[in-house]
C-alpha positions in Angstrom: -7.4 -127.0 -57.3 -7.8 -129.8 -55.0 -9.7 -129.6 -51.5 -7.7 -128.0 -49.1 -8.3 -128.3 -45.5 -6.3 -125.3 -44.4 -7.7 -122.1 -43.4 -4.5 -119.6 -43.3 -4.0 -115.9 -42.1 -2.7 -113.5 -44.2 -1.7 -109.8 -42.4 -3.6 -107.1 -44.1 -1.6 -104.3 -44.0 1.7 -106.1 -45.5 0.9 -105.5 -49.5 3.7 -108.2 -50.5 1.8 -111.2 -48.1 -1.6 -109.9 -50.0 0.1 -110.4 -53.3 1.3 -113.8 -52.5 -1.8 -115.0 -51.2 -3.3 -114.7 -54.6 -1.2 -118.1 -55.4 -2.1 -120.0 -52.0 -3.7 -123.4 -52.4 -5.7 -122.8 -48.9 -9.3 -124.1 -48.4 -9.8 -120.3 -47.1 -7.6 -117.0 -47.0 -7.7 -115.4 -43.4 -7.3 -111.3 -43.9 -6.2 -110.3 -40.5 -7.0 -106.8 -39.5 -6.6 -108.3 -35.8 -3.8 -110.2 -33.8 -0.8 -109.3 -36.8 -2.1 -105.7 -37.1 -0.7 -102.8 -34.6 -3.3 -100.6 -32.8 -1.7 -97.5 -34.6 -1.6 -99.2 -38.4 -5.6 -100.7 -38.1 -6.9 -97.7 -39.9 -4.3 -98.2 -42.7 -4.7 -102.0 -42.6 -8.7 -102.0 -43.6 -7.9 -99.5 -46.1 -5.1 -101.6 -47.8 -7.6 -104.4 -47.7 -10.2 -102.7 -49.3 -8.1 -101.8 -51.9 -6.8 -105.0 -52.7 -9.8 -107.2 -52.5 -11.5 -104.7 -55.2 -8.9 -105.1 -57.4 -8.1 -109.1 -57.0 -11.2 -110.9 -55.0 -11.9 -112.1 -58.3 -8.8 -114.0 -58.9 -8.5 -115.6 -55.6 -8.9 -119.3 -55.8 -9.9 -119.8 -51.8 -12.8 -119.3 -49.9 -12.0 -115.4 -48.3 -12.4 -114.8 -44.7 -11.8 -111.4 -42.7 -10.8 -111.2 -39.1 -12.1 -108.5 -37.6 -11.4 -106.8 -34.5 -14.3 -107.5 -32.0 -14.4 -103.3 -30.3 -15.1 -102.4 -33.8 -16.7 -105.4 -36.1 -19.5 -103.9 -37.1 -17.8 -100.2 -38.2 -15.7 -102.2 -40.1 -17.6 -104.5 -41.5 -20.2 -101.8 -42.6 -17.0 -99.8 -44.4 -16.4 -102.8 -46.6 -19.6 -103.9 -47.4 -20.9 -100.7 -48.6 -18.6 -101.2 -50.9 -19.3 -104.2 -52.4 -16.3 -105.6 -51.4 -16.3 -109.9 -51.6 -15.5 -111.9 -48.6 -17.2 -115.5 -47.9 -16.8 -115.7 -43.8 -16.5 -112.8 -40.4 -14.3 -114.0 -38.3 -14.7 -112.7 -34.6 -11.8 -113.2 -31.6 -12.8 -112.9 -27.9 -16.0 -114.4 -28.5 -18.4 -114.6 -25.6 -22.1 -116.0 -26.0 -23.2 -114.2 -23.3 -22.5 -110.4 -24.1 -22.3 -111.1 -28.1 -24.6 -113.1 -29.7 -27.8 -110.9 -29.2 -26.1 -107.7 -30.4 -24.3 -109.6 -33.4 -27.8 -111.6 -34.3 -29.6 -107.6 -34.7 -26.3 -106.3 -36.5 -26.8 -109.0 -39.0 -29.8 -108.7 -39.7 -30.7 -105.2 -39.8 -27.9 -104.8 -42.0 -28.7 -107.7 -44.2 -25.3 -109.4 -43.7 -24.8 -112.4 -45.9 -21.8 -113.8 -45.0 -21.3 -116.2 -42.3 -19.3 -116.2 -39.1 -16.8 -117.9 -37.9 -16.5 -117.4 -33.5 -13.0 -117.6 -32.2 -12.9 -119.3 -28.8 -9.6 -117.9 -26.7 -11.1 -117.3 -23.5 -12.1 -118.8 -20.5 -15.3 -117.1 -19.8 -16.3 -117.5 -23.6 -15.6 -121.0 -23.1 -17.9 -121.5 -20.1 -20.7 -119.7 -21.6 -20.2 -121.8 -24.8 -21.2 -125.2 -22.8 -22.9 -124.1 -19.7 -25.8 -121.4 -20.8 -28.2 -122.5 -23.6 -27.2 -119.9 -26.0 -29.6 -118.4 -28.9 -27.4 -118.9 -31.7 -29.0 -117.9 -34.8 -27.3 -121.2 -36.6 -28.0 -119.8 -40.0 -25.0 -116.9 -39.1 -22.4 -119.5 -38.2 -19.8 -121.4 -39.9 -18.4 -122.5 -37.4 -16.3 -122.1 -34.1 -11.8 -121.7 -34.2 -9.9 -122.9 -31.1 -7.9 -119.6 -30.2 -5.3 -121.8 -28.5 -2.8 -119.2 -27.8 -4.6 -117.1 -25.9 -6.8 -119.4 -24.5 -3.6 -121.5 -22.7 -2.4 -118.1 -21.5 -5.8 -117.7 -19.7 -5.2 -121.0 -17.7 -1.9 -120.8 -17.3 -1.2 -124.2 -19.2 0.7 -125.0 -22.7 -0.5 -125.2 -25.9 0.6 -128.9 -25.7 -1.2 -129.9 -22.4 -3.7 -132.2 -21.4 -6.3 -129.8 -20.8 -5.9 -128.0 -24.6 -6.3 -131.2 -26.0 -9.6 -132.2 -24.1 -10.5 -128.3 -25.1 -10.4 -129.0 -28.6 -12.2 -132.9 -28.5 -14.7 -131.0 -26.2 -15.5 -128.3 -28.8 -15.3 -130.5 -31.6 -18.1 -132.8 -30.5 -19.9 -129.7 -29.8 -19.6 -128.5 -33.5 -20.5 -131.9 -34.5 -23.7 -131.5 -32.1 -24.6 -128.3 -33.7 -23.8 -129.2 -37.1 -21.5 -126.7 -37.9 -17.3 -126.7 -38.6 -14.5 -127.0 -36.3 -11.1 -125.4 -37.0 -8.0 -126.4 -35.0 -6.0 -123.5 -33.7 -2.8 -122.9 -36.1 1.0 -124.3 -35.1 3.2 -121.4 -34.0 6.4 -122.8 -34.5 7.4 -122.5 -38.7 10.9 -123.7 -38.1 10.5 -127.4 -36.9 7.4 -129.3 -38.3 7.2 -132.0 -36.0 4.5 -130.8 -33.7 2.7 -129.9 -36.6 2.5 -133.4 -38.4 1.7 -134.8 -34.9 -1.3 -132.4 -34.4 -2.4 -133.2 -37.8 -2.4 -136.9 -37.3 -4.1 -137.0 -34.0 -6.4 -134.1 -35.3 -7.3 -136.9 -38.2 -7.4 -140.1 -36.1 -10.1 -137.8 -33.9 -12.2 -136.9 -37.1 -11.7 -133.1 -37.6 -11.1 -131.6 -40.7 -10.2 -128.0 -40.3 -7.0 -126.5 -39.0 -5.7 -123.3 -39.5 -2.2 -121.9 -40.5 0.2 -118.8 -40.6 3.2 -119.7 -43.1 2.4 -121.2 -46.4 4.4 -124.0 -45.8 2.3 -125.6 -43.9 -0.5 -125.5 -45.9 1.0 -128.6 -47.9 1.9 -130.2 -44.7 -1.8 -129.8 -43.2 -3.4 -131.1 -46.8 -1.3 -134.3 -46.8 -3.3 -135.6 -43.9 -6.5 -135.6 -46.0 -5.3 -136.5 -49.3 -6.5 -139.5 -50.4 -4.3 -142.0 -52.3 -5.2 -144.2 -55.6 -5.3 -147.8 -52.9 -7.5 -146.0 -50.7 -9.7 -144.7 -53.3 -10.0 -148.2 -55.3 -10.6 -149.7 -51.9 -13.4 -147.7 -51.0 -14.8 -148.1 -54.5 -15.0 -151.6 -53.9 -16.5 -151.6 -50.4 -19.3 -149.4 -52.3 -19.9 -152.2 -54.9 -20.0 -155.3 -52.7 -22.5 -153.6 -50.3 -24.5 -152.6 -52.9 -24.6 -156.9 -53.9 -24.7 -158.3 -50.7 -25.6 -155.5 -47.8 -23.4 -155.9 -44.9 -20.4 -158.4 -45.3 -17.1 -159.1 -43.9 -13.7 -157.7 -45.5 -10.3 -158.5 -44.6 -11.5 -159.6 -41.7 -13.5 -156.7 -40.7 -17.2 -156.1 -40.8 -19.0 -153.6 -43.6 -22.2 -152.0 -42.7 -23.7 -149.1 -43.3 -21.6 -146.4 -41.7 -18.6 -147.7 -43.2 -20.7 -146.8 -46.7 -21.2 -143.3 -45.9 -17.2 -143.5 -44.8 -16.0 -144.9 -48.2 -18.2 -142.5 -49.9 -16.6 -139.6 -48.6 -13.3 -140.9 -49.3 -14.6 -141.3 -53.1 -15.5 -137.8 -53.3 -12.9 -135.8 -51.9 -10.2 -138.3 -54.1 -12.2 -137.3 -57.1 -12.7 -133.7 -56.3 -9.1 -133.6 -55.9 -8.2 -135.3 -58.7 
């Protein structure tokens, strides 16, 4: 399988969405006991997961990520992981550095939790704290940060599509960047019309991040084509390599090669190969 750059959320407690993820081409797999699970069908929902990912973790090509609901991570992470049961990333909504990251830096490590977490940012206080108290994030934990756009718009009473969401998602980019962890753009709500979802992807690639998430399948293909790399790009990159390699910087179609368009051609190289 190619590199994907979709991360997509599957509901836990449907048994015929868990089957079909099993055959998804997604960079990760997003079990959801949150957002998509009732209050009253939770219980039922971790147990279904449970279930499942002992029987087919093994055969699921993605990376495997739970979300977890934030009252009650740490119950329900412990009740899988006593188990042995295989997941790469925690995901945690309503994330705020100011009540959370202490408690959930001792959870991890008295309990010797190995896989890393992945902060959902959907609020406005957790978004404040984020960029205006210097937080002791244990960077080792972390994946990354997830705009929660949804909610997030809801709690400043703007659209998903407005200004202010974009500059949101620019602002907590560079600050991934910064930190040297991921970014993931918030998923597209609307499966029936595309449009805003190949627009999203083009300005989320012109503005260099690599991550978005997803909830149908089909848009998985739709997200990926953004990144794939064709055969002219590839060859083109290949021979920006070479000539640097002769001559150190130089001039190319009327443009100047120096270093950092190196390291940019040599990403390019790798992910066609890797995908190819």
């Amino acid at each position: 399988m190619g590199l994907s750059n979709t991360f997509i959320f599957v509901p836990s407690n449907n048994i015929k969405f868990l089957n079909k993820s099993l055959n998804l081409n997604a960079k990760c797999i997003i079990y959801d006991l949150e957002d998509s699970v009732l209050q009253k069908d939770k219980e039922e929902a971790i147990n279904i997961l449970k279930n499942f990912l002992l029987t087919n973790s093994k055969n699921i090509k993605s990376e495997i990520a739970i979300r977890f609901n934030f009252e009650n991570y740490q119950k329900e992470i412990i009740y899988l992981i006593k188990d042995k049961i295989h997941f790469d990333y925690v995901i945690l909504p309503k994330f705020n550095p100011l009540t959370s990251l202490k408690e959930i830096n001792t959870f991890w490590e008295i309990n010797k939790i190995k896989q890393k977490i992945i902060f959902i940012v959907e609020t406005v206080d957790g978004l404040n704290a984020l960029f205006n108290t210097e937080n002791t994030f244990n960077l080792n934990l972390v994946y990354g940060l997830m705009l929660g756009s949804n909610d997030l718009a809801s709690d400043l009473g703007c659209s998903i599509e407005s200004e202010i969401m974009n500059k949101i998602k620019l602002d907590l980019h560079l600050y991934c960047k910064f930190k040297k962890i991921e970014f993931i753009d918030a998923p597209d709500f609307n499966i029936t019309n595309n449009n805003a979802l190949k627009m999203c992807c083009q300005y989320n690639k012109l503005n260099g991040i690599n991550f978005k998430a997803a909830i149908h399948p089909n848009q998985i293909e739709i997200i990926d084509s953004y990144y794939k790399i064709d055969k002219m790009e590839y060859l083109k990159a290949k021979e920006i390599v070479s000539l640097y390699k002769e001559k150190g910087a130089f001039k190319l179609d009327d443009q100047m090669i120096d270093k950092a368009n190196i390291n940019k051609a040599l990403e390019i190289i790798k992910k066609y190969e890797n995908d190819n």
